[in-house]
N, C-alpha and C positions, 0 to 999 in steps of 0.2 A: 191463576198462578200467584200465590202468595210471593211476600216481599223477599224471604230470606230466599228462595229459589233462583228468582229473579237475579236478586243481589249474585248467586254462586256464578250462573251462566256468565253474567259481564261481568264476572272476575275472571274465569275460563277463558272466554273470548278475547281480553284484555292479557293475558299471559299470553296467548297461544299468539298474540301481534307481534306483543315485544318478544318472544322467543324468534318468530319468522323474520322481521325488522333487524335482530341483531344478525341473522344466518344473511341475511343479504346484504348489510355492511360487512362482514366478514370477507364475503366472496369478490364483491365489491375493491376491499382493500388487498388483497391477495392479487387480484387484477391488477391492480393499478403499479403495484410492486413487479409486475412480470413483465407489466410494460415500459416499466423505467428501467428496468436491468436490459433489457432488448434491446430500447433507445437509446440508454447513454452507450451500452457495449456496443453497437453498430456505430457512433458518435464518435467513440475512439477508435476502432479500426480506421473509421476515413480518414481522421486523421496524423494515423501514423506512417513510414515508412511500412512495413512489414507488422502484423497481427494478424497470429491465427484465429479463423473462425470460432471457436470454440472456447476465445476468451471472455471474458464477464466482467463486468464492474457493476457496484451498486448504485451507484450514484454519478453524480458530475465529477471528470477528472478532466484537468487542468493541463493543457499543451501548449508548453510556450517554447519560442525559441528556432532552429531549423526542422524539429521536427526526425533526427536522426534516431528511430527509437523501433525497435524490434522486440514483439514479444509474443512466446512462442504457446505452445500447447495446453490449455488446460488454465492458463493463469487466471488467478482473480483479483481484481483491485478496489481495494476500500475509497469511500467515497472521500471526496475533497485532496485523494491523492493529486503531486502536481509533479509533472516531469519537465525538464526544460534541458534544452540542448544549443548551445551556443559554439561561433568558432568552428574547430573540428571537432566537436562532439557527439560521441555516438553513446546511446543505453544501449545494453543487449540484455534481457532477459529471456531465460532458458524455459524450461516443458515445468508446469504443475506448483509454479510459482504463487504463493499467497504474498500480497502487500495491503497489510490494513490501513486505516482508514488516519488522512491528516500529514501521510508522507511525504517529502521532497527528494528526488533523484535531480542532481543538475550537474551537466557535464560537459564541460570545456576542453577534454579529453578520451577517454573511453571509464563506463563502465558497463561491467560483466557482472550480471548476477545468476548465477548455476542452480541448475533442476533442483525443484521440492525445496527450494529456499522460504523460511517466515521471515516478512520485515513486521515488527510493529506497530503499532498504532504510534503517529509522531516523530516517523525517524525523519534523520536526516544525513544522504550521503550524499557528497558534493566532491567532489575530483579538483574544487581550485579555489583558490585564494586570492584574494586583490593582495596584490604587492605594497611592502611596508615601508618604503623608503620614504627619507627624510625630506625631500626634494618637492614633492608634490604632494596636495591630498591624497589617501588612498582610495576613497571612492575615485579619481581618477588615474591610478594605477593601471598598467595591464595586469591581467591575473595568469597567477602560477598555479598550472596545472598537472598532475601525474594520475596516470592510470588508475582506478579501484579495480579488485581483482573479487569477487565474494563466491566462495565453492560451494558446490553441490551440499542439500542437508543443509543450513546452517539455518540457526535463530538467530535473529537479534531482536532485541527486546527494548519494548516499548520505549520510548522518547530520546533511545542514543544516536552517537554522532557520529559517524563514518568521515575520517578527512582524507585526503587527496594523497596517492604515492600508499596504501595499503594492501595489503592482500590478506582474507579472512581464509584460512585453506576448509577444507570441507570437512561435513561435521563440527562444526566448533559452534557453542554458542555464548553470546554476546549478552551479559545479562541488563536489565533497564533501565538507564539513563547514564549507561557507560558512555564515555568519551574514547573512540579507537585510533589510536597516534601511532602505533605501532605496529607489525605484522603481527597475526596469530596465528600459533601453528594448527594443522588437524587435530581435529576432535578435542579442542580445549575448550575449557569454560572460564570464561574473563570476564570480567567485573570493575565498577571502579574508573574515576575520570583521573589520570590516564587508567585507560583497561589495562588489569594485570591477571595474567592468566592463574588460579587459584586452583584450578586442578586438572583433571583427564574424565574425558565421557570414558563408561565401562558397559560392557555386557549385563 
């Protein structure tokens, strides 16, 4: 067997490694990804009030507080999501819910988030405020709390801020790194810290 022969086979045989080598990191990494969505999803159901079997999350999500937290059919939650429930604080989220990844829900009160809602990536909605009087630091303030209402349909977009005593009616979307202080109506599109609604979804 001369040399360039030689040479061709352990070239052959040396691709056909690394070809096989990368198919089994592949499968490998695909695994390992089916069994972290398994884990942490089974991780958050134990410990919630109420989740349905059929919810997911990608990664580690974050449970603090009593734990008052219901989420229903079909949801998926991005990783390093964090929910907290203080007081009389309940979350309720509804059927086919997506929440990306880096969000906070904290509720000192109620929030409602309605079927096939997007939060994005970075949001943050919070039901209460440390009280601002003159009297005392406010970190030890008691905090003032009102209901979030968030309807059916709705986006909100990446890094905005939902505050306490809102209601987003359905359909409406929230565009990203809005600040929302005020109710919006259905099927609006608002924008802008404070959000000001700039037009109407259409057909």
């Amino acid at each position: 067997m001369d040399n360039s022969l030689a040479h061709k086979i352990k070239s052959s045989i040396l691709y056909f490694f690394i070809i096989a080598l990368s198919f089994i990191i592949k499968i490998c990494y695909q695994f390992s990804y089916i069994f972290k969505r398994v884990y942490y999803s089974a991780c958050l159901k134990a410990s919630l009030w109420e989740a349905d079997i059929s919810v997911q999350c990608d990664s580690k999500v974050y449970i603090l507080g009593t734990k008052k937290i219901t989420i229903g059919k079909r949801c998926r939650i991005g990783r390093d999501t964090e929910f907290e429930t203080e007081e009389y604080g309940i979350i309720k989220i509804g059927d086919d819910v997506r929440i990306n990844r880096g969000t906070t829900i904290v509720s000192y009160s109620k929030i409602n988030i309605g079927d096939f809602a997007i939060i994005g990536e970075y949001v943050s909605i919070r039901d209460a405020n440390h009280g601002m009087k003159l009297n005392m630091p406010m970190r030890y303030q008691p905090h003032d709390s009102s209901p979030i209402e968030i309807g059916r349909d709705v986006w909100i977009g990446r890094g905005s801020c939902i505050l306490g005593g809102i209601t987003i009616g359905d359909g409406s979307v929230i565009g990203a790194n809005s600040v929302v202080t005020k109710d919006i109506p259905a099927y609006s599109i608002a924008v802008g810290s404070p959000a000001k609604v700039i037009s109407k979804r259409k057909d």
